[in-house]
N, C-alpha and C positions, 0 to 999 in steps of 0.2 A: 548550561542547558536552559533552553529560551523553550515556554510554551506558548502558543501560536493560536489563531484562529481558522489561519487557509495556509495550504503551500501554493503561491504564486505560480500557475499555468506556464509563465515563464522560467520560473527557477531552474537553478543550471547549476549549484554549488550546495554543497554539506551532505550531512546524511542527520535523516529525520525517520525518527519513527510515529506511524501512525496508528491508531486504537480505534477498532470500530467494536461492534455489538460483538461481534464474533472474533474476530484473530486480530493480529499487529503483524501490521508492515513493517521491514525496516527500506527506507529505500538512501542508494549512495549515488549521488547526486558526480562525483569522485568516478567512482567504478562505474556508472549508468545498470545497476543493478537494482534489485527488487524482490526482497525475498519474505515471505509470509508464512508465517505460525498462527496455523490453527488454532483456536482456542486457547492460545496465550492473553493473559489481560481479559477474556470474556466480561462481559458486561453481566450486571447481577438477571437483568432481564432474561427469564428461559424463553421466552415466544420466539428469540432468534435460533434458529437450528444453525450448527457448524456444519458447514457444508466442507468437502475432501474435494480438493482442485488438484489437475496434473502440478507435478514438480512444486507439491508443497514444501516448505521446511528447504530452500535448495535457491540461488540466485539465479534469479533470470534476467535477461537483458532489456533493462528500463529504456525507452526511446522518449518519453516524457509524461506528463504527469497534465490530465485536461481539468480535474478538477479535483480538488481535495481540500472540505470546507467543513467542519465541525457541524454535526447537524445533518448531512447530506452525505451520499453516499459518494464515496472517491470513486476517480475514473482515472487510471493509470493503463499507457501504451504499451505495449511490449513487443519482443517478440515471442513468435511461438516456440515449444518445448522443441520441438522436433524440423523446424527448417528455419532460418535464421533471414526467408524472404519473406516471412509468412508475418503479416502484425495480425496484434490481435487486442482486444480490450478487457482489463479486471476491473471490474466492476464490484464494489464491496457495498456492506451493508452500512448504516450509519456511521458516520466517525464520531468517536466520543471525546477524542483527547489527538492531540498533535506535539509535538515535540522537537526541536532541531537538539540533537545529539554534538554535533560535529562540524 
């Protein structure tokens, strides 16, 4: 298990979890998924409120990853819950910690 500073805009391989103020990502680089817990890992900081997103806790289909940098808040592609033409962007709050699992 390798910790990190950015998941490369390019990356195209593993599966990595990422940590921001509020929940953890896991995203499979493998499966092109992307699924996120709430409030797992929280950061000690309360000033972040846990915000409830459609199809939390549940994978959804990762199309790529535009920025994801310790410090800054990730921007990962996806698609939408409900029509598979439909992209959309999650957009998270700080990342604190990054990780390649896999």
């Amino acid at each position: 298990m390798t910790r990190v500073s950015e998941i490369p805009s390019g990356t195209s391989d593993g599966v990595w979890t990422v940590m921001t103020h509020t929940s953890t990502y896991v995203l499979d680089f493998e499966e092109m998924t992307l699924l996120r817990a709430p409030g797992v890992g929280r950061n000690e900081d309360q000033r972040w409120e846990v915000s409830e997103l459609r199809r939390d806790s549940e994978d959804i289909p990762l199309i790529g990853v535009k920025q994801c940098v310790v410090g800054e808040p990730a921007q990962f592609w996806v698609t939408a819950a409900d029509d598979p033409d439909v992209r959309t962007w999650r957009i998270t709050t700080p990342v604190v910690d990054i990780e390649r699992i896999g």
